[in-house]
Rosetta silent file (secondary structure, phi, psi, omega in degrees, C-alpha in Angstrom):
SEQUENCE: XXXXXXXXXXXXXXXXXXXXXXXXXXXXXXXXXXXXXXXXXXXXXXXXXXXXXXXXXXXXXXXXXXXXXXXXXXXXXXXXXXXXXXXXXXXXXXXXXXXXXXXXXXXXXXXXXXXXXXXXXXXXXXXXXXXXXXXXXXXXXXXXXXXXXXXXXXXXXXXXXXXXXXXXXXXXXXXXXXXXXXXXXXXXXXXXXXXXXXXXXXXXXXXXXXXXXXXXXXXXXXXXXXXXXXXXXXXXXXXXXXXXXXXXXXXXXXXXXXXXXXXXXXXXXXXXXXXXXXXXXXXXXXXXXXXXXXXXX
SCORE:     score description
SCORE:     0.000 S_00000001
   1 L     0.000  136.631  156.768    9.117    7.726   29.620 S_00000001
   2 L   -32.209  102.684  152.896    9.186    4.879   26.968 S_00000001
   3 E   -58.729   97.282  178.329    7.335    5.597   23.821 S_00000001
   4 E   -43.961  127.664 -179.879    4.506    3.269   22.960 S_00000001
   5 E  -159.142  114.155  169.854    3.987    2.675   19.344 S_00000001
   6 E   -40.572  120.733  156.106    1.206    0.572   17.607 S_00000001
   7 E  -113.823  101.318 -162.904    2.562   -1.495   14.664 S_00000001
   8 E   -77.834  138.691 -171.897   -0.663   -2.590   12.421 S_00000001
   9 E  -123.602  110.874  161.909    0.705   -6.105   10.761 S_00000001
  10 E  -102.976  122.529  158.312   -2.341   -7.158    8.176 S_00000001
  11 E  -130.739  172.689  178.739   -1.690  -10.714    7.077 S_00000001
  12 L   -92.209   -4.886  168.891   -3.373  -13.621    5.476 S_00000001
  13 L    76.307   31.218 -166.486   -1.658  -16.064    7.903 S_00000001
  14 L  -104.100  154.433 -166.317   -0.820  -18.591    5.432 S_00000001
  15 L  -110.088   43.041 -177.578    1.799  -20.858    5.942 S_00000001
  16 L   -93.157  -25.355 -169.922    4.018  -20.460    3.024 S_00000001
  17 L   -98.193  -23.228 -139.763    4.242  -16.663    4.457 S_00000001
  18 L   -85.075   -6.570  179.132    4.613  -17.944    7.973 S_00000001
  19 L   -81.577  -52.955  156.299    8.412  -17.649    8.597 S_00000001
  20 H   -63.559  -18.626 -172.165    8.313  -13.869    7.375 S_00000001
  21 H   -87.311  -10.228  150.722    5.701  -12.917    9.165 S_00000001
  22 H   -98.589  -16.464  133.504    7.717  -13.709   12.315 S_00000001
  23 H    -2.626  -55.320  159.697   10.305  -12.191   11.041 S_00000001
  24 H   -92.709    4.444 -154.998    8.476   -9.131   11.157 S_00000001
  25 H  -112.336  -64.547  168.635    7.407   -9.565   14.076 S_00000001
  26 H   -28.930  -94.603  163.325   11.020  -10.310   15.193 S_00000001
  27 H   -12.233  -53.784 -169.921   11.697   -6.407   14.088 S_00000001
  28 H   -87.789  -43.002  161.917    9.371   -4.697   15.015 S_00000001
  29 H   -44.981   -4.932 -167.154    9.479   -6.422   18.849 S_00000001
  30 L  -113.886    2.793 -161.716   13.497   -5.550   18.753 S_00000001
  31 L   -83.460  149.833 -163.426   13.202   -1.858   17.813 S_00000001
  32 L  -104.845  143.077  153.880   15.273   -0.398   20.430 S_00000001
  33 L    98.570  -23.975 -151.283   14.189    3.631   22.894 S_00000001
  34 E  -128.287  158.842 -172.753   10.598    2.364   21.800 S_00000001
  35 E  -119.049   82.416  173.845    8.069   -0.312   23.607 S_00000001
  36 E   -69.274  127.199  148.881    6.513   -1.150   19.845 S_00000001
  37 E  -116.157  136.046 -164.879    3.518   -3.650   19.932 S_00000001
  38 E   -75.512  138.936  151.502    2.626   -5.533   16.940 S_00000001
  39 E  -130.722  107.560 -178.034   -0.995   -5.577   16.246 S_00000001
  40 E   -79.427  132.874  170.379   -1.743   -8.645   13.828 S_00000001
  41 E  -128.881  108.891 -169.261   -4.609   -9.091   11.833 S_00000001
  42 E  -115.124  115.305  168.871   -4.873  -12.313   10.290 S_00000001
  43 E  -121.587  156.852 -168.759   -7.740  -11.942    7.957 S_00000001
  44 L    99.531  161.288  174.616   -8.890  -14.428    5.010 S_00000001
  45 L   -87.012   38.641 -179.133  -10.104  -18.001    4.723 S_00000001
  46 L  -110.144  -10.809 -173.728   -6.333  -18.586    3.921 S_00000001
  47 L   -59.306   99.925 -178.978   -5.899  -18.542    7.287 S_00000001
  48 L   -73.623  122.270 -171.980   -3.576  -21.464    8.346 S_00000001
  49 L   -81.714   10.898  141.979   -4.012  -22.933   12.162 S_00000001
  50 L   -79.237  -20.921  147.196   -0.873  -23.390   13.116 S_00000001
  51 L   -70.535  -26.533  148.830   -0.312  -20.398   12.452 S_00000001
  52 H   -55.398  -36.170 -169.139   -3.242  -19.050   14.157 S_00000001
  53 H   -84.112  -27.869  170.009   -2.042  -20.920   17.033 S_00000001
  54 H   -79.263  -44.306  165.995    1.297  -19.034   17.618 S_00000001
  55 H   -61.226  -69.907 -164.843   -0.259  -15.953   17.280 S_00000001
  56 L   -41.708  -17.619 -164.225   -3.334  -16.711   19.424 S_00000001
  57 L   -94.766  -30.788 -153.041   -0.098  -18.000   21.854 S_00000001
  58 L  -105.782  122.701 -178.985    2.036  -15.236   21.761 S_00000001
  59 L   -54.145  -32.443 -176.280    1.439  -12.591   24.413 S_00000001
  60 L   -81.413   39.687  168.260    3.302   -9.827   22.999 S_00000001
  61 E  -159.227  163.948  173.188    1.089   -8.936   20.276 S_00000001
  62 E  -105.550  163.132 -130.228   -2.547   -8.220   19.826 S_00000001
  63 E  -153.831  124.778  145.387   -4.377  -10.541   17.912 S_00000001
  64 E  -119.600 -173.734  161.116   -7.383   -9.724   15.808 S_00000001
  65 E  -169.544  139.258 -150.054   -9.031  -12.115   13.099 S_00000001
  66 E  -123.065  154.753 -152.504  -11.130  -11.072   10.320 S_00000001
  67 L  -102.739  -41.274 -170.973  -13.020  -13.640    8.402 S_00000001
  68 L   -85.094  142.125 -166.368  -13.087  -11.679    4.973 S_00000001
  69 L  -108.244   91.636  139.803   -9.550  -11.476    3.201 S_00000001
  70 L   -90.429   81.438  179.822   -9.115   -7.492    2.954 S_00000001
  71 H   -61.991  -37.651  170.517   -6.183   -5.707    2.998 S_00000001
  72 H   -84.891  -56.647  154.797   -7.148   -2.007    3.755 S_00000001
  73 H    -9.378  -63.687  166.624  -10.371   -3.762    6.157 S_00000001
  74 H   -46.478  -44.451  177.376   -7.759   -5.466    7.743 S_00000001
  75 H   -49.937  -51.013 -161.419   -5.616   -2.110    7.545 S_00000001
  76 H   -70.688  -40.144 -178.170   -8.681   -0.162    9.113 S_00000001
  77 H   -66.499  -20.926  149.253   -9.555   -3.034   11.914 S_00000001
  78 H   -60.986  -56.891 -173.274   -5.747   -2.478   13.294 S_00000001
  79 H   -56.607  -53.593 -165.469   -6.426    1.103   13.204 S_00000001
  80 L   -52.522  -20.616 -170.049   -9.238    0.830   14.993 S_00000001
  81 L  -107.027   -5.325 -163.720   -7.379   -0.790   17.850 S_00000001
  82 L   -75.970  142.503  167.435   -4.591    1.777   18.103 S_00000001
  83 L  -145.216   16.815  147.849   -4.902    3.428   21.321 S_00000001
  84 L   -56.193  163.388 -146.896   -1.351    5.042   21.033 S_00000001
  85 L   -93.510  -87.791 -155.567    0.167    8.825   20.688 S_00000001
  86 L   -98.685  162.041  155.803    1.602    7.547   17.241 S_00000001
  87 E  -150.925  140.750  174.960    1.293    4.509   15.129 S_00000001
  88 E  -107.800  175.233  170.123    3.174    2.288   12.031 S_00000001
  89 E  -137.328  156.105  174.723    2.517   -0.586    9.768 S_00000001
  90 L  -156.585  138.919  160.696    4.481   -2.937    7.939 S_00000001
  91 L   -92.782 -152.313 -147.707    3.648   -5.972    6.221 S_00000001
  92 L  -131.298   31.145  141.980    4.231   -9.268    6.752 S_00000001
  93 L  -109.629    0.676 -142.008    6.972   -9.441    4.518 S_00000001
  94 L  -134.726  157.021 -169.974    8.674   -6.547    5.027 S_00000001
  95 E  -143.647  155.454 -166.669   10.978   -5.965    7.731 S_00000001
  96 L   -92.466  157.768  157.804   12.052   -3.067   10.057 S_00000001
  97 L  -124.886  173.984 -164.666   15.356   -2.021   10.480 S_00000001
  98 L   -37.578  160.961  174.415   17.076   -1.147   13.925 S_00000001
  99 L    59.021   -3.641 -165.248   16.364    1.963   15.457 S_00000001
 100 L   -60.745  -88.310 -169.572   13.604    2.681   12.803 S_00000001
 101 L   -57.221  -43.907  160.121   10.401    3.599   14.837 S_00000001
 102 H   -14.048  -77.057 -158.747   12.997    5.805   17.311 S_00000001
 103 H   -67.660    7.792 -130.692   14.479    7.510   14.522 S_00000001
 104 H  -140.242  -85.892 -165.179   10.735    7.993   13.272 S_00000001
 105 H   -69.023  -30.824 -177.822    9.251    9.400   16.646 S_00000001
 106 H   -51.189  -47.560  158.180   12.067   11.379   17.488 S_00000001
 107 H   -23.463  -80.792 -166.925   11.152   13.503   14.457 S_00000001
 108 H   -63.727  -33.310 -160.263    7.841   13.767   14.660 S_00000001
 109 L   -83.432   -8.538 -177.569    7.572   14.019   18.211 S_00000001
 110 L   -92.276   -1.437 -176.048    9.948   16.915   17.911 S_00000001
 111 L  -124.087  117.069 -127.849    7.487   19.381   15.791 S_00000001
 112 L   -96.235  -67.310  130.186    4.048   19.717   17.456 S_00000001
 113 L    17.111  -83.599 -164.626    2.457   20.328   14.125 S_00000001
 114 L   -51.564  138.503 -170.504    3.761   17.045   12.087 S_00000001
 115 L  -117.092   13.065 -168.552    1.293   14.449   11.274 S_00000001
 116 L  -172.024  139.626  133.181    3.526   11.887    9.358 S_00000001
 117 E  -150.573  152.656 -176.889    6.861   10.947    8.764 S_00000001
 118 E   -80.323  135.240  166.112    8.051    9.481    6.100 S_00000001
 119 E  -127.775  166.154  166.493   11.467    7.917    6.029 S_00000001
 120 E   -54.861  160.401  178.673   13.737    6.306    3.223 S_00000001
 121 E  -159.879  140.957  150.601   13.820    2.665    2.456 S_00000001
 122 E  -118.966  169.521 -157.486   15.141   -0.160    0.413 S_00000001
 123 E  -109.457  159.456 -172.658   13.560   -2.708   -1.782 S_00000001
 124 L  -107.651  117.071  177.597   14.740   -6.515   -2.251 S_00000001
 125 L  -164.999 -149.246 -156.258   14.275   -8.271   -5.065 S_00000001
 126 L   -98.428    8.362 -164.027   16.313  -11.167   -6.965 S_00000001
 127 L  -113.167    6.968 -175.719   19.077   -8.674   -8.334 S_00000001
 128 L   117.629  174.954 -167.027   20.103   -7.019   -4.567 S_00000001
 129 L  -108.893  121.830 -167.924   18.940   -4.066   -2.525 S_00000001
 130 E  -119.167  103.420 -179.252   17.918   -0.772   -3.987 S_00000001
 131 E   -60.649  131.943 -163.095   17.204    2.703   -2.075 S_00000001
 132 L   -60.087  -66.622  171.972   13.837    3.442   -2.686 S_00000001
 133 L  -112.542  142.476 -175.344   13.878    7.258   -3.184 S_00000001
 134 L  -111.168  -15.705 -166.258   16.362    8.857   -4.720 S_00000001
 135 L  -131.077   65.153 -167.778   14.795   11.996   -4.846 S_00000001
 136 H   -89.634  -33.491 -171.028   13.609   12.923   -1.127 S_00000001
 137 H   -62.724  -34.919  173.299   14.709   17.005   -2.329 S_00000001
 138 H   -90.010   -6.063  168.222   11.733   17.040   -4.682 S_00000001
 139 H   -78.613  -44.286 -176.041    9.606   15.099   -2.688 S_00000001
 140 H   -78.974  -28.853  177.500    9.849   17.623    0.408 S_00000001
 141 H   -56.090  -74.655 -138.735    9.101   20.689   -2.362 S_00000001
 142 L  -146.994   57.696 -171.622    6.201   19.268   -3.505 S_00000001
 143 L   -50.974  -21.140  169.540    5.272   15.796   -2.076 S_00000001
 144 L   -68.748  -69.923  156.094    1.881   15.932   -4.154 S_00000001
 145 L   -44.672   -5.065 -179.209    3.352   16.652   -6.953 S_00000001
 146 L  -110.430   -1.850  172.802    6.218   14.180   -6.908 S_00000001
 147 L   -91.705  -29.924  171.564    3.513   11.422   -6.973 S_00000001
 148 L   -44.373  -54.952 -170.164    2.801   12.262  -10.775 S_00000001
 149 L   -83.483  -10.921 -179.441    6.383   10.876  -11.155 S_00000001
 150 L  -174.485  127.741  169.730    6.113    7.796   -8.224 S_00000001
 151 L   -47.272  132.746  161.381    4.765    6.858   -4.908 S_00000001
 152 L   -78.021  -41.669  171.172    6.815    7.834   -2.151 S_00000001
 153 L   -65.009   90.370 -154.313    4.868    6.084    0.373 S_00000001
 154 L  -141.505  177.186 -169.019    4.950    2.888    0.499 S_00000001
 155 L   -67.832  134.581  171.402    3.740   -0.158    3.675 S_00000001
 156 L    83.994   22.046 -166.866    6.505   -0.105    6.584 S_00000001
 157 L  -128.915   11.875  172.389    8.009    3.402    5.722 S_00000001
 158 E  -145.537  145.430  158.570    5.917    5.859    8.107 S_00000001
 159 E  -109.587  137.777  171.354    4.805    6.891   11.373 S_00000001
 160 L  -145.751  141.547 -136.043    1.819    8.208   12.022 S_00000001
 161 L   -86.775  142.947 -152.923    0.376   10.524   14.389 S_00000001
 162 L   -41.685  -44.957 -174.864   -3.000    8.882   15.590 S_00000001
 163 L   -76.845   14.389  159.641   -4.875   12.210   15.963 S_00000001
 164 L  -121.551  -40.098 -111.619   -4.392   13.125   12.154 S_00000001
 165 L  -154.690   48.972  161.257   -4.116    9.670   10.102 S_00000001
 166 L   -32.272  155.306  138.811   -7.842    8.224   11.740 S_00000001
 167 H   -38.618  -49.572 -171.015   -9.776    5.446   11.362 S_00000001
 168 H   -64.528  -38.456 -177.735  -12.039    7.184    9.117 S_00000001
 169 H   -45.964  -70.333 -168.929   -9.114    8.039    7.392 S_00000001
 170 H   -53.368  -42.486  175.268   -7.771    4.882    6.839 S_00000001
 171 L   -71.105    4.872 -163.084  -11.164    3.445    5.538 S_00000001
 172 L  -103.956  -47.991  174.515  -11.439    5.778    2.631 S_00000001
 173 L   -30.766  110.493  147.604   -8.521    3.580    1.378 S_00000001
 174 L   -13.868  156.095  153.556   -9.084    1.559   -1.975 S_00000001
 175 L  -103.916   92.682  131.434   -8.319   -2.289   -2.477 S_00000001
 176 L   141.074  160.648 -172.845   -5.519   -1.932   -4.431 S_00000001
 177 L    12.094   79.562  145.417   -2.574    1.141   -4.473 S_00000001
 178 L   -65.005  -47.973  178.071   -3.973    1.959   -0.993 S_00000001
 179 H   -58.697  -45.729 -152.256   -0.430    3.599   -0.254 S_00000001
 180 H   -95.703  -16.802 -176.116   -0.594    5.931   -3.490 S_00000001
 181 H  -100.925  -17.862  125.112   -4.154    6.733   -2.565 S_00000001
 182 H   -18.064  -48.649  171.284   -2.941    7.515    1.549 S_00000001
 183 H   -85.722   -2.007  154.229    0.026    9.745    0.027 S_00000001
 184 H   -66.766  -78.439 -152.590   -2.504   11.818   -1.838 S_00000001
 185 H   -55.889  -43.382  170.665   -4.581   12.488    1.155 S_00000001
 186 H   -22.574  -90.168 -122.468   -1.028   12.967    3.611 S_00000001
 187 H   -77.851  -35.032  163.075    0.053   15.376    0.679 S_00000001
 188 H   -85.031  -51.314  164.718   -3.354   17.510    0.677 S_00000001
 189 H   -77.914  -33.251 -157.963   -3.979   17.461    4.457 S_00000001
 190 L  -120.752  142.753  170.333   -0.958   16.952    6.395 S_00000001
 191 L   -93.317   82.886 -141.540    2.157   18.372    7.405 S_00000001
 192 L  -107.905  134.394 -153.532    5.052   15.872    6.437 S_00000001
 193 L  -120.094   90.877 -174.029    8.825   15.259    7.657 S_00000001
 194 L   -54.533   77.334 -157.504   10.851   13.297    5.467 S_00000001
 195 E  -113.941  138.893 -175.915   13.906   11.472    6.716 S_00000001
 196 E   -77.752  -21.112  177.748   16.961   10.020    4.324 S_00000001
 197 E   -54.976  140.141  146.767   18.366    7.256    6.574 S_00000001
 198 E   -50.056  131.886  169.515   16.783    4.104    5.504 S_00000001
 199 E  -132.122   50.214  160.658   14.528    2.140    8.423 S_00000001
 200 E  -167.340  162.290  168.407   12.462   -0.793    6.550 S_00000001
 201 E  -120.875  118.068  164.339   13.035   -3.312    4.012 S_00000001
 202 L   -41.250 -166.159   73.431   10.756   -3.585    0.935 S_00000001
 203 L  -114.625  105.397  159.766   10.730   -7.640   -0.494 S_00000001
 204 L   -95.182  159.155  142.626    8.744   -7.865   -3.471 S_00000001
 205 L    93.556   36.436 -177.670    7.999  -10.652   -5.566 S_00000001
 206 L   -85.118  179.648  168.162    7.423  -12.851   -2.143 S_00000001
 207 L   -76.272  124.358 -171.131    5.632  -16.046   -2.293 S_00000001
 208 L    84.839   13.709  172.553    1.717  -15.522   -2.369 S_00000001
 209 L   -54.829  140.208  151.890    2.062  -11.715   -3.295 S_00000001
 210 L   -49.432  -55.830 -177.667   -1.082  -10.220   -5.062 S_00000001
 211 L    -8.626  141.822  153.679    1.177   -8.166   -7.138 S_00000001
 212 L   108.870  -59.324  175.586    0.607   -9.289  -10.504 S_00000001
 213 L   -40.207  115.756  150.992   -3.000  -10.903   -9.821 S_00000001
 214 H    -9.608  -45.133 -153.561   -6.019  -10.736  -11.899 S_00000001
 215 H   -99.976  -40.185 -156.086   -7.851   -8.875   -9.118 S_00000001
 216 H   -86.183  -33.465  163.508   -4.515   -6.643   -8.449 S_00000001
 217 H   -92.797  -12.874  150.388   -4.887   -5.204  -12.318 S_00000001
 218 H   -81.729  -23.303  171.085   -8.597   -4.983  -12.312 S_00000001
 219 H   -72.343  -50.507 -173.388   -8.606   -3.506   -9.184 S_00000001
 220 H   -38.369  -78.694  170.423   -6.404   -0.811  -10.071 S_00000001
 221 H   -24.073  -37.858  145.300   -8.204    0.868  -11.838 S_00000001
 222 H   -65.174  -21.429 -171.678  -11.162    1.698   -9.445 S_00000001
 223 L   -98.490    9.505  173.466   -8.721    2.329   -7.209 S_00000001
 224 H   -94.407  -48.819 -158.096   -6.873    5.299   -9.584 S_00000001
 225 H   -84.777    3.706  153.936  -10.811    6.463  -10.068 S_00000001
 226 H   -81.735  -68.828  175.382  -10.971    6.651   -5.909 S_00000001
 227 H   -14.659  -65.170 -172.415   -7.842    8.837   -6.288 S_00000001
 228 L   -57.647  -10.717 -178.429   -9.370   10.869   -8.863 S_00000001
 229 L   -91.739    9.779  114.065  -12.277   11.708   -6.155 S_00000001
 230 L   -30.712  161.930 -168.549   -9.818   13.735   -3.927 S_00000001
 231 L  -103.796   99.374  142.923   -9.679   17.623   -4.308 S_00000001
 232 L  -103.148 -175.640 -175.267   -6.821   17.237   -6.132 S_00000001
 233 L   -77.928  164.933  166.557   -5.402   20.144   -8.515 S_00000001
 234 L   -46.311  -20.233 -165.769   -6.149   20.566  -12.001 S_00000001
 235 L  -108.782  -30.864 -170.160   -2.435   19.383  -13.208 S_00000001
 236 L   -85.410  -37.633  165.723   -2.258   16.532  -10.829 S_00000001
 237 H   -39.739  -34.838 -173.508   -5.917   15.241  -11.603 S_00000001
 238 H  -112.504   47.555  135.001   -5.283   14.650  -15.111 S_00000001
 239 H   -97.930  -71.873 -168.477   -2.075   12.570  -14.808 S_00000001
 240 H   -46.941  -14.220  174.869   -4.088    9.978  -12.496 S_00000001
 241 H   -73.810  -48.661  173.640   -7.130   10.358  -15.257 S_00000001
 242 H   -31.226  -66.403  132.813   -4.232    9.426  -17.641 S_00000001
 243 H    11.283  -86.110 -169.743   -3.313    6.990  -15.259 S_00000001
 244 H   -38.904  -69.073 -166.052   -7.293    5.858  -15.119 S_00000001
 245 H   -39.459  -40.486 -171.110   -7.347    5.404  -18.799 S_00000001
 246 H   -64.819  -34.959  175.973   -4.396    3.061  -19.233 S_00000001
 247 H   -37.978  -61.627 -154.223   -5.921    1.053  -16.333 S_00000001
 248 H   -65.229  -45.350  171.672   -9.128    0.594  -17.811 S_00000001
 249 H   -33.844  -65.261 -152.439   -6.835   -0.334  -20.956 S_00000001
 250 H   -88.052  -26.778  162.382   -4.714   -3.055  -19.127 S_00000001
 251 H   -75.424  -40.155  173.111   -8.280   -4.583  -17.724 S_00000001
 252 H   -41.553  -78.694  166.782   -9.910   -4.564  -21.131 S_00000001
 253 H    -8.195  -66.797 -159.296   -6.834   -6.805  -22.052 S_00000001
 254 H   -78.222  -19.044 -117.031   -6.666   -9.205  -19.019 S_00000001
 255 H  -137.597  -28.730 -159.393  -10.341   -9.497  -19.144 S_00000001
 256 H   -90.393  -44.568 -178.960  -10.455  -10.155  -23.335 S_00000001
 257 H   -67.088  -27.458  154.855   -7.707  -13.017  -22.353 S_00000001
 258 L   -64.323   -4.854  168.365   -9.820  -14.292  -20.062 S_00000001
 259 L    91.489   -2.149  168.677  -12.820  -14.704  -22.709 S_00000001
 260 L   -67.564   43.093 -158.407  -14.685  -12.091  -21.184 S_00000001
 261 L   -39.115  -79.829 -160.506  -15.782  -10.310  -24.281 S_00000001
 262 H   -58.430  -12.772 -169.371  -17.976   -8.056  -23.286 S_00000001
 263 H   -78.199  -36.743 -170.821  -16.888   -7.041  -19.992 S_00000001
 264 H   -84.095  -10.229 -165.293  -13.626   -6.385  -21.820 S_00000001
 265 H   -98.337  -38.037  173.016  -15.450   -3.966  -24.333 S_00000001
 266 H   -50.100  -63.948  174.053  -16.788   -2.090  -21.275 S_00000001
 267 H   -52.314  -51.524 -171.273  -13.250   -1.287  -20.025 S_00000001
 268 H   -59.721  -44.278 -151.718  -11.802   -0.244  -23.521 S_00000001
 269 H   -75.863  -14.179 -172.534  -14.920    1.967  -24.230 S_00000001
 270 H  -104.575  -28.048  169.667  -14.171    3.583  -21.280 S_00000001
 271 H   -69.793  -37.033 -179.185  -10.764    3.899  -21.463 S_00000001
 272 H   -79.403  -12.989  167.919  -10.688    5.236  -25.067 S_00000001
 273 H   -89.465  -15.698  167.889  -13.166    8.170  -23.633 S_00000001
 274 L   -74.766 -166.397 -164.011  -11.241    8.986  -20.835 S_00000001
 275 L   -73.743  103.970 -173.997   -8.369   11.504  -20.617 S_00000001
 276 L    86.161   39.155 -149.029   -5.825   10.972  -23.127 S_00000001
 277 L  -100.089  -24.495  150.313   -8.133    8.120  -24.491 S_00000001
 278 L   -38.397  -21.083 -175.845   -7.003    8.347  -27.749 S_00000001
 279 L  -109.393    2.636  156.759   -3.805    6.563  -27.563 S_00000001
 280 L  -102.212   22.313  165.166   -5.530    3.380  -26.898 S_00000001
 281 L   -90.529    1.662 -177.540   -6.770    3.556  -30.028 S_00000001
 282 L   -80.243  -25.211 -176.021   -4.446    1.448  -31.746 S_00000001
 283 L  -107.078   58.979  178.188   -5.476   -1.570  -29.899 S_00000001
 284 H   -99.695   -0.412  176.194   -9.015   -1.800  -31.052 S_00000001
 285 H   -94.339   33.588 -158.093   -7.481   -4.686  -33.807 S_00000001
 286 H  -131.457  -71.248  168.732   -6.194   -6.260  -30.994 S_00000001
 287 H   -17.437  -65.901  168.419   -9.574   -5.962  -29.250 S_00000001
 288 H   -32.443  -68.356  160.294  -11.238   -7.256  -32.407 S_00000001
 289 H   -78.012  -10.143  145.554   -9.623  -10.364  -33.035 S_00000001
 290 H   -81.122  -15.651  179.740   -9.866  -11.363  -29.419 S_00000001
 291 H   -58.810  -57.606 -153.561  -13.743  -10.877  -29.755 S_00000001
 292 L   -66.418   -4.179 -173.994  -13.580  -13.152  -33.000 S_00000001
 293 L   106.072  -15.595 -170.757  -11.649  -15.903  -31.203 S_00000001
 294 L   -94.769    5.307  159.432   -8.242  -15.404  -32.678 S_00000001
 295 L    79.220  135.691 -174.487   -6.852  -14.539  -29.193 S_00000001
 296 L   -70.350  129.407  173.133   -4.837  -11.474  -28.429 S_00000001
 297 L  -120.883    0.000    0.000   -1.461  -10.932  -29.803 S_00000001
């Protein structure tokens, strides 16, 4: 029998985005051994209605629409819908490549136990195509521990099987490094299969990415301090407090250029008391003379 597999697509449905996102659509309906169905979730008031209208038209996908622009909400409201063995996601920039979700379930489906796999990938970007991990041998030692030096995880690179990788699960994600805070919990709970063939393509640096964003570098930082609320170990906790601090740093900053004195004094003070808080002491004349007006330099 034909293996069913869920593919949650959260977009904003805008139509600047609208050629990749069938694109991605285009992929994931072409994966070959597997009967994939995309289930789209076009959430935000960005939502354009011709684009709405192709989706709402086209039978081969499931359709949700969420009024509030949320990517893990959106993430969880896909989830929510899965009523598959297994399920993947990719966004709606990112593209699968043949054989991908196969080469994915074959895996998983072959060890009773496994609740994720991970596969290889490469990223896009204006200088050419780059394999993502380079280091899948130290990542299978110690996949927790291999996040101190990088995420491994990243949107369109896993399958996963429904009955470990919940709803509930999924809703414990952050807004913002949702993936890095998803490969913690995998990496504490779960029992994870790693494969080196590439199956997805990465494209950063699209048009209307967050990346970048006001809200995408103030958000980090709560979303490092959601991290830090996992039982993680003593050695891994304080590189994400480390982590925390610089955040809190890089918001003070954004937040001082934005004229937001005090708001910005809030972040530093918090950053120079967290872990390794000290080495953000150097920019309190930086701090200072953005207070006073003479704008940071």
């Amino acid at each position: 029998m034909t293996p069913e597999i869920a593919v949650i697509v959260a977009t904003a449905a805008r139509r600047e985005r609208a050629a990749q996102l069938w694109q991605a659509l285009e992929t994931i309906r072409s994966q070959e051994g597997v009967r994939a169905v995309p289930v789209v979730v076009a959430n935000g008031p960005s939502r354009d209605p011709q684009v709405m209208a192709r989706l709402e038209g086209d039978r081969t996908i499931r359709l949700l629409s969420l009024d509030e622009g949320n990517y893990p909400g959106a993430l969880h409201a896909g989830r929510a819908c899965v009523d598959t063995e297994w399920f993947s996601q990719l966004d709606d920039d990112d593209l699968l490549l043949p054989g991908a979700l196969l080469a994915r379930w074959s895996a998983g489906n072959a060890d009773p136990r496994c609740d994720a796999v991970i596969s290889n990938g490469w990223s896009r970007d204006h200088d050419g195509d780059t394999l993502r991990l380079s280091n899948l041998h130290e990542i299978r030692g110690d996949p927790l521990r291999a996040l101190c030096s990088g995420n491994w995880l990243g949107p369109g690179a896993a399958l996963f099987r429904a009955a470990s990788v919940t709803a509930q699960v999924i809703a414990g994600m952050p807004k913002y490094l949702e993936w890095t805070y998803l490969a913690c919990y995998l990496s504490l709970r779960c029992r994870l299969l790693f494969l080196d063939a590439p199956s997805y393509l990465y494209q950063s640096g699209t048009v209307a990415s967050l990346s970048g964003s006001d809200a995408y570098l103030l958000g980090q930082a709560c979303a490092i301090a959601a991290i830090c609320r996992l039982e993680l170990p003593a050695d891994v906790r304080d590189v994400f407090l480390r982590r925390l601090s610089v955040g809190q740093q890089m918001a003070a900053l954004r937040l001082l250029e934005r004229g937001q004195v005090r708001q910005a004094w809030q972040w530093y003070l918090r950053a120079v008391f967290g872990k390794g808080g000290y080495r953000h002491l150097g920019a309190v004349h930086r701090m200072l003379r953005g207070s006073l007006g003479a704008g940071p330099r």
